[in-house]
C-alpha positions in Angstrom: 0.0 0.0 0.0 1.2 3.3 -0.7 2.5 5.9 1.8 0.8 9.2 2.8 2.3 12.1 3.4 0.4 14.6 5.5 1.8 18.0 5.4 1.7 20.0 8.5 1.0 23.9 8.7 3.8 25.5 8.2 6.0 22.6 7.1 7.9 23.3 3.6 6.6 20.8 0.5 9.8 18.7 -0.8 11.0 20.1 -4.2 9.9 17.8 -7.4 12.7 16.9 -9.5 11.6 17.2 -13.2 12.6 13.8 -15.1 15.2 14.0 -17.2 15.1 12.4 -20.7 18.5 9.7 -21.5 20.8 12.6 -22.5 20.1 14.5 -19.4 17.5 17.5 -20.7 13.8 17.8 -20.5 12.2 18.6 -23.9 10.6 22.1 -23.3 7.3 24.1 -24.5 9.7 26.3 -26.0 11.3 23.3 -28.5 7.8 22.5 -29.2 6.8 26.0 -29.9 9.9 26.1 -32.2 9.0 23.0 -34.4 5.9 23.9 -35.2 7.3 27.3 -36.4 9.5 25.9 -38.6 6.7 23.8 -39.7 5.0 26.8 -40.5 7.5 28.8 -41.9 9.5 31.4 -40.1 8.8 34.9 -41.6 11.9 36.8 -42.7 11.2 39.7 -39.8 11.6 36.7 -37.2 14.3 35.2 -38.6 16.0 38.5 -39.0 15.1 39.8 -35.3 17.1 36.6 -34.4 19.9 37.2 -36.7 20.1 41.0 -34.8 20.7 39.0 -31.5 23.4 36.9 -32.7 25.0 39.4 -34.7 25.3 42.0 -31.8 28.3 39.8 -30.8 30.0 39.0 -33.8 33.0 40.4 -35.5 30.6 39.7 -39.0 27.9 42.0 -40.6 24.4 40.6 -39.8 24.3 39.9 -43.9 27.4 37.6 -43.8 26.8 35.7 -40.6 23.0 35.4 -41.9 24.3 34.1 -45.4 26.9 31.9 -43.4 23.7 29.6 -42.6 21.0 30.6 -45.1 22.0 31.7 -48.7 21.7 34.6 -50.1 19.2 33.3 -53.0 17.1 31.5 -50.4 16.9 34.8 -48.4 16.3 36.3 -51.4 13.9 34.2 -52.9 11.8 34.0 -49.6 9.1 36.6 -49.7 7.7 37.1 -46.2 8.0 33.1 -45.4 11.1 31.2 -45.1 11.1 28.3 -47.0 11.2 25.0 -44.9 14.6 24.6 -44.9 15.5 28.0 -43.5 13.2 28.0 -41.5 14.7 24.6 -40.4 17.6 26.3 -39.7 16.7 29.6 -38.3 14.5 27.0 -35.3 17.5 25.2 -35.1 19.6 28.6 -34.2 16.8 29.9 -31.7 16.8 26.6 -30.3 20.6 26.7 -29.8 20.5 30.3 -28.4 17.9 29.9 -25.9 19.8 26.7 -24.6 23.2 28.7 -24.4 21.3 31.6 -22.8 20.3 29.0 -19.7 24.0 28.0 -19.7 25.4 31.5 -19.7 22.3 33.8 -18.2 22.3 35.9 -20.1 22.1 36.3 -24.5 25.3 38.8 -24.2 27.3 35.7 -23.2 25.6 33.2 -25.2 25.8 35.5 -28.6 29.5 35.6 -27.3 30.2 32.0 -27.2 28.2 30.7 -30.1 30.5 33.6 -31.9 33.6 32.6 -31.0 35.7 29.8 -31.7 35.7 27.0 -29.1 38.5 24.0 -29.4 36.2 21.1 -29.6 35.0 22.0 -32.9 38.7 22.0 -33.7 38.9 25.8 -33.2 35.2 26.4 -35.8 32.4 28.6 -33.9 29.8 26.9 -32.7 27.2 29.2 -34.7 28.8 28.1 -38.3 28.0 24.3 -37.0 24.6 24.9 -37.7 24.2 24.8 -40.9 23.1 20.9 -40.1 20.8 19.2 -38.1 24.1 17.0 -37.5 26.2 20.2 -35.9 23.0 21.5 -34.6 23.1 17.8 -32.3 26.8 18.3 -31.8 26.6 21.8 -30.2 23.5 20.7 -28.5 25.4 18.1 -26.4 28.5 20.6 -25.8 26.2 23.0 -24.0 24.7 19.8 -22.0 28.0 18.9 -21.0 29.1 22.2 -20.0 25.7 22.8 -18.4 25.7 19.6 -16.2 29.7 19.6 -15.8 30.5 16.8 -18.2 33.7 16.7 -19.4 34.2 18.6 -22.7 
């Protein structure tokens, strides 16, 4: 038979530990919210909003790091939508960014790090990685490990 635990006034509740999926994260609203986006289409003022953030950092124009993971014809060719695979790839970047800002607290320091190059991409940044679902994955675990404390 199961236990009951009666709370008394004034006693404090035990915390709940949220379950954690096999590599360590919980999936979020948020990664939700951002697949159906891309599913929808991201419109160019969204995706170039996001590109502001990221850019605020960088060394590169907002143009060049922008074409760096969408081409300039797709851009181009977009009208107000993104086609799926931009849009793909401007989820994958907010996804990316909203994880780094947790790890850093605050977008300064995530738009900093995703800028720079780090030596376990063999000295590449991580934000030119995502060009791919694969490097979008690969920086995804290098935040988990430096979030939980895994070695890197």
């Amino acid at each position: 038979m199961p236990r009951v635990r009666i709370e008394r006034k004034g006693e404090a509740k035990p915390k709940r530990h949220r379950r954690a999926s096999a590599v360590g994260k919980q999936i979020s609203i948020g990664t939700i919210a951002a697949a159906r986006e891309a599913e929808r289409g991201f419109t160019k003022a969204e995706a170039s909003h996001l590109f502001d953030r990221v850019a605020a950092t960088s060394v590169l124009p907002k143009g060049k790091l922008r074409a760096g993971l969408i081409s300039d014809s797709s851009w181009k060719r977009a009208r107000k939508t993104l086609g799926p695979q931009a849009s793909q790839t401007a989820a994958r970047l907010s996804h990316i960014l909203s994880i780094a800002e947790r790890v850093w607290g605050n977008e300064k320091d995530a738009t900093e790090w995703l800028n720079s190059p780090h030596p376990e991409l063999e000295g590449a940044t991580p934000l030119s990685l995502l060009r791919t679902e694969a490097g979008g994955r690969a920086i995804e675990a290098l935040l988990a490990a430096l979030e939980f404390g895994f070695p890197v």
